[in-house]
C-alpha positions as YAML, in Angstrom:
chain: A
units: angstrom
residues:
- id: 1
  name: UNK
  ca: [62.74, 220.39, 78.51]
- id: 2
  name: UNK
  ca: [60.28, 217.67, 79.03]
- id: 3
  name: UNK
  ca: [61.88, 214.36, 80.99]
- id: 4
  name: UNK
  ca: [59.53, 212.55, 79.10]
- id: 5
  name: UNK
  ca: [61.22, 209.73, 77.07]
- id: 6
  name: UNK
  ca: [59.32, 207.96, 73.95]
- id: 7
  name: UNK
  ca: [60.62, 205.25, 72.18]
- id: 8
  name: UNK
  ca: [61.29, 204.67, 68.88]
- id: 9
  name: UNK
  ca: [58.65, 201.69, 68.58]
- id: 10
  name: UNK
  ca: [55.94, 203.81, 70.23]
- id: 11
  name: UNK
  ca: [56.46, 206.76, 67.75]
- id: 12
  name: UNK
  ca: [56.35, 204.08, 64.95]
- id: 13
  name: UNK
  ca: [53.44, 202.48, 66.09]
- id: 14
  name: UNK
  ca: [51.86, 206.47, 66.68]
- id: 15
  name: UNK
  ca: [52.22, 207.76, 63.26]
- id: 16
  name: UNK
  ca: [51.50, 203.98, 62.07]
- id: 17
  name: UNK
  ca: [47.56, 204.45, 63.99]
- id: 18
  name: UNK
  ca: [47.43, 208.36, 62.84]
- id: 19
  name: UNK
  ca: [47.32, 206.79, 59.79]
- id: 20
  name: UNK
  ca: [44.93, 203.50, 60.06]
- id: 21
  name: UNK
  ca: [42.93, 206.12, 62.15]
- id: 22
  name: UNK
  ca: [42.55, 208.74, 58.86]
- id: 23
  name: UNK
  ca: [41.96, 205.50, 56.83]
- id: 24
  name: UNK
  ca: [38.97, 205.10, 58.72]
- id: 25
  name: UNK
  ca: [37.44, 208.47, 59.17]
- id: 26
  name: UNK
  ca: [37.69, 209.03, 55.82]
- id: 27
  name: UNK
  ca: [35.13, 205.87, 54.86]
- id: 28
  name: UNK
  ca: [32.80, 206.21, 57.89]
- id: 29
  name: UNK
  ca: [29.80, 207.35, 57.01]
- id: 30
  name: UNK
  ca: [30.07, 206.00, 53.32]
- id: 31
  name: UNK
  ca: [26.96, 203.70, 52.71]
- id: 32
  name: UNK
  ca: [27.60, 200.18, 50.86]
- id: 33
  name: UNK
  ca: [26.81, 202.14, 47.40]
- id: 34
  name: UNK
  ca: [29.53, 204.93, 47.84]
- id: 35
  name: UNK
  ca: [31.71, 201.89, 49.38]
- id: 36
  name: UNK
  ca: [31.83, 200.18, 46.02]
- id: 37
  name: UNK
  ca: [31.45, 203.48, 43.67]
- id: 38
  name: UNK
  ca: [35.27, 203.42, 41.59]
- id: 39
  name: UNK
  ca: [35.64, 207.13, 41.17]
- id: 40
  name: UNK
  ca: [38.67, 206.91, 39.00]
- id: 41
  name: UNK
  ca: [39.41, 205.23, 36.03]
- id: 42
  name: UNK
  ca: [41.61, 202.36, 37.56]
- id: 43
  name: UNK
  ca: [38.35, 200.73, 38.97]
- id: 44
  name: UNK
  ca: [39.38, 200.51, 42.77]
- id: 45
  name: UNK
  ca: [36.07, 201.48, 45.04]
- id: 46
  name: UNK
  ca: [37.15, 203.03, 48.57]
- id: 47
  name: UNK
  ca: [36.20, 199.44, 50.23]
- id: 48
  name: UNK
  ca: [38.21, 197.77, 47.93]
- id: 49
  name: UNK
  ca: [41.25, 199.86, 48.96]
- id: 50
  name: UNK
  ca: [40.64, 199.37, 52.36]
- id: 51
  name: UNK
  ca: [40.70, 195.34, 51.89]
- id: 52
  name: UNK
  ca: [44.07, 195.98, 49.83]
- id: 53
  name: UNK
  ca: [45.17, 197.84, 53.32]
- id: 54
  name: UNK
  ca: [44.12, 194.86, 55.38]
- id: 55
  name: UNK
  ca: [45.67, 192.60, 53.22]
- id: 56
  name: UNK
  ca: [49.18, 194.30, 53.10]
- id: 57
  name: UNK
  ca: [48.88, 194.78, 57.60]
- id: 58
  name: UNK
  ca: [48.57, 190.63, 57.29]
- id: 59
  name: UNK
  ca: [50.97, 189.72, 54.71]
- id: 60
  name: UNK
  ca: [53.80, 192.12, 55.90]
- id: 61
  name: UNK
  ca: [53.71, 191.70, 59.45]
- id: 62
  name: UNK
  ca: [52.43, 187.68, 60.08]
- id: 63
  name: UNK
  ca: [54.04, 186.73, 56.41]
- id: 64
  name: UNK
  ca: [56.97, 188.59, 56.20]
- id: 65
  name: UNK
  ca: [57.79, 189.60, 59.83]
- id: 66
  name: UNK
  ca: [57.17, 186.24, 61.35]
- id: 67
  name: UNK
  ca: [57.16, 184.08, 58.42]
- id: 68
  name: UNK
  ca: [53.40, 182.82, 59.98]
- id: 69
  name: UNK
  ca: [50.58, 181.85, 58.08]
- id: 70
  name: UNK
  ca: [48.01, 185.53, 58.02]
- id: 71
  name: UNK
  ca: [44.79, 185.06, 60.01]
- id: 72
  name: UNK
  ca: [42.61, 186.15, 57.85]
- id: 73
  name: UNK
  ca: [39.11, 184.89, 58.43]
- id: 74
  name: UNK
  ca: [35.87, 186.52, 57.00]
- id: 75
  name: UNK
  ca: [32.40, 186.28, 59.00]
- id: 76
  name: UNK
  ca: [30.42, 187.47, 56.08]
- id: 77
  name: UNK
  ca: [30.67, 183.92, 54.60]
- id: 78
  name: UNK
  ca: [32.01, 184.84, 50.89]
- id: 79
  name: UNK
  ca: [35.43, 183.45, 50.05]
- id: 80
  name: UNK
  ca: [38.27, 185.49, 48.51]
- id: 81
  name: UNK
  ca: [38.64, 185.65, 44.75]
- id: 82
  name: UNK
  ca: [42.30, 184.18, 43.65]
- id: 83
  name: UNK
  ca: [44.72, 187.12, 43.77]
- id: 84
  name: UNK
  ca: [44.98, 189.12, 40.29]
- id: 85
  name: UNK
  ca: [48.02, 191.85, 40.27]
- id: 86
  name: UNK
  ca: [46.48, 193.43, 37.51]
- id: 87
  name: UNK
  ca: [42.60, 193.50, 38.77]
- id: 88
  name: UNK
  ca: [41.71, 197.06, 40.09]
- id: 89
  name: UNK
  ca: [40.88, 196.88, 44.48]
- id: 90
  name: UNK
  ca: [37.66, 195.85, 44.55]
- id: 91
  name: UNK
  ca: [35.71, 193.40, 46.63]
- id: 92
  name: UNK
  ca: [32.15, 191.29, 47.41]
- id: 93
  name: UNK
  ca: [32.81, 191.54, 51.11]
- id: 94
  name: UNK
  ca: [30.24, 193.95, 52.91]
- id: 95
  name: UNK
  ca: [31.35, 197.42, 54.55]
- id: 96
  name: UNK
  ca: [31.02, 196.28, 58.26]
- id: 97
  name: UNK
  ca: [33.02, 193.20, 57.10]
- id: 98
  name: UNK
  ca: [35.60, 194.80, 55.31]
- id: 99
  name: UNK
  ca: [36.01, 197.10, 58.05]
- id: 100
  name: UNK
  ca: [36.32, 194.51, 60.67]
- id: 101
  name: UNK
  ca: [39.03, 192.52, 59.40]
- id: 102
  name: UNK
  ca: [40.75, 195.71, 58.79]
- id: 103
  name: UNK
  ca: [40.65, 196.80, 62.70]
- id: 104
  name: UNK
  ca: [41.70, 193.12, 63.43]
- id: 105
  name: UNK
  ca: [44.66, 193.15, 61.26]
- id: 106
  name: UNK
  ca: [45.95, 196.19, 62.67]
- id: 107
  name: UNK
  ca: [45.15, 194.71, 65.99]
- id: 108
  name: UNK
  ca: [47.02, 191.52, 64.84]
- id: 109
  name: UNK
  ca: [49.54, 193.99, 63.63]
- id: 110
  name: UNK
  ca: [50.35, 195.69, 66.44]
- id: 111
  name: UNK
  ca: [50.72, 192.82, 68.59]
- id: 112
  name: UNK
  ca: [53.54, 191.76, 66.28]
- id: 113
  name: UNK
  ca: [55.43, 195.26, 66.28]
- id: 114
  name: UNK
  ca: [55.04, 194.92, 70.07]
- id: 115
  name: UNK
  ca: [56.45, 191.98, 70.27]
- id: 116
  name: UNK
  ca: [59.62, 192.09, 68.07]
- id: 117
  name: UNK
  ca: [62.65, 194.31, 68.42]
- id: 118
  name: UNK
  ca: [63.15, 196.68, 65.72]
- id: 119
  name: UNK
  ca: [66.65, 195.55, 64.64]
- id: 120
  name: UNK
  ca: [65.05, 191.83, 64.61]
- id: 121
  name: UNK
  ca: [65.54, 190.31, 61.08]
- id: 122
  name: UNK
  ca: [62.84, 188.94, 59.53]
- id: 123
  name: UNK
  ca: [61.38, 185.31, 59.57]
- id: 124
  name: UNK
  ca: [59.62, 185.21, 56.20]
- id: 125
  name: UNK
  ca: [59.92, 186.30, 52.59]
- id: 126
  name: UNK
  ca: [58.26, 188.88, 51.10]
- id: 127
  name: UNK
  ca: [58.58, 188.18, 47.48]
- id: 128
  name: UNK
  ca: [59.45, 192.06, 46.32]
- id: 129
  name: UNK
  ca: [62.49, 193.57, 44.87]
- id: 130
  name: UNK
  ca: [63.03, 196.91, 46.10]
- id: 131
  name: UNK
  ca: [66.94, 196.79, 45.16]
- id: 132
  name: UNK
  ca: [67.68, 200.48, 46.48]
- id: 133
  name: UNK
  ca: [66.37, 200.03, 50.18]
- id: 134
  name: UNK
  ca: [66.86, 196.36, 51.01]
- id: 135
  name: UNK
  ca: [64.12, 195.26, 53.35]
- id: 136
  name: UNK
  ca: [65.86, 193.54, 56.62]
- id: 137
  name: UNK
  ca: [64.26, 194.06, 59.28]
- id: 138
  name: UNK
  ca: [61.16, 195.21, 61.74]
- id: 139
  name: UNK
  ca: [61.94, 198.78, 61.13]
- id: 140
  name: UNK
  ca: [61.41, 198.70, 57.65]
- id: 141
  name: UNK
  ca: [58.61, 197.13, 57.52]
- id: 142
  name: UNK
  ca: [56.87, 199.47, 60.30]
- id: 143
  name: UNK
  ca: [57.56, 202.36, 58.18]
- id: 144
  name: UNK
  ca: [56.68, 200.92, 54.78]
- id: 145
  name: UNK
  ca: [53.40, 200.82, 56.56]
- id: 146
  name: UNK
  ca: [52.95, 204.01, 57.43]
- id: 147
  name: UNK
  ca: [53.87, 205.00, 53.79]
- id: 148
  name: UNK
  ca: [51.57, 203.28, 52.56]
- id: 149
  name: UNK
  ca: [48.93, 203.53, 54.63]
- id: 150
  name: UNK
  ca: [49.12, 207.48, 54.52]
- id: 151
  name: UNK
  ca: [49.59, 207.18, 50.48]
- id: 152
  name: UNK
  ca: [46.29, 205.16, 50.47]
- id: 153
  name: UNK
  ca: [44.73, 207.50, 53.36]
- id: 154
  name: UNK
  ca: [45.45, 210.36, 50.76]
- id: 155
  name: UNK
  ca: [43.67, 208.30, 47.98]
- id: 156
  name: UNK
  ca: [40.64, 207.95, 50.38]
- id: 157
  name: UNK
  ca: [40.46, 211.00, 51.17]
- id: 158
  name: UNK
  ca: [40.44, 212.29, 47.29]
- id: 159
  name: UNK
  ca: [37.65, 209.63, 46.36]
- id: 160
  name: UNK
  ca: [35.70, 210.80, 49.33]
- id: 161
  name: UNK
  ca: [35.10, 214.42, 48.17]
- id: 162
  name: UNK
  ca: [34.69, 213.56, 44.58]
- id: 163
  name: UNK
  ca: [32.02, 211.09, 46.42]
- id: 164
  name: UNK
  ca: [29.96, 213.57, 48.18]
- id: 165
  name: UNK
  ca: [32.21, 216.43, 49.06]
- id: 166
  name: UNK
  ca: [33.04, 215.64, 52.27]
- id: 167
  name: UNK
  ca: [36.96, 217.23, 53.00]
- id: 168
  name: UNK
  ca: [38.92, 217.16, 56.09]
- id: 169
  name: UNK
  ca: [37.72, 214.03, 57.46]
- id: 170
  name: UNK
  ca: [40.65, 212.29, 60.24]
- id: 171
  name: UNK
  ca: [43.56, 213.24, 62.01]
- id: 172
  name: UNK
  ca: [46.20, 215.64, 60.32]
...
């Protein structure tokens, strides 16, 4: 028996990276073509679904955890389209950009999970209905990331073989 205690937060935040850590060994090595190639019919590229994942780190841990205005600035110089619900992931920003703000939302990210107790309620609205699992608190929203950071990680990884047949690509 090991005396070696972990805490709930730092297995959170663990699995949370595993995952953000797959994300991103599943795109590297893409080049800006296979970036923006939609292999499905939906339309989303693998860049675009990686700027959906940066989006959701900023709005559900500075928006809906602390109820703060995201920091999300872009040093690519091209402005963000108007959000459409019903337009497939998809976006002008470049790979390296893209990939940055991703790495500094999780960054961002972390910082907040560190800094908030688990059980803390949360400061800002999030806008969704989910009426059989009521979001309330840090706890939730920590592992609503993982899920779907490891649903989109599984995406990713099925758009990267029918890419160029790469497979296994990440931690499992």
């Amino acid at each position: 028996m090991s005396d070696l205690v972990i805490s709930e937060r730092d297995r959170l935040q663990y699995f949370l990276d595993q995952q953000r850590n797959a994300v991103l060994a599943v795109v590297d090595g893409l080049d800006e073509s296979q970036l923006n190639t939609p292999v499905l019919p939906s339309g989303w590229t693998p860049l675009g679904l990686v700027r959906h994942l940066a989006s959701a780190e900023a709005m559900w841990f500075q928006w809906v955890v602390m109820g703060t205005r995201p920091q999300v600035t872009w040093d690519d110089g091209i402005d963000d389209p108007p959000y459409d619900p019903e337009a497939p992931f998809t976006t002008e920003h470049s790979g390296a950009a893209v990939i940055r703000q991703y790495r500094r939302q999780c960054e961002i990210s972390n910082e907040v999970l560190q800094s908030r107790d688990l059980d803390a309620a949360l400061l800002g609205e999030h806008g969704l209905h989910w009426p059989e699992e009521p979001i309330t608190d840090v706890r939730w929203v920590a592992l609503h990331m993982i899920e779907e950071t490891a649903r989109h990680a599984g995406h990713l990884d099925a758009a990267r073989e029918l890419l160029d047949g790469a497979t296994g690509r990440g931690p499992r």
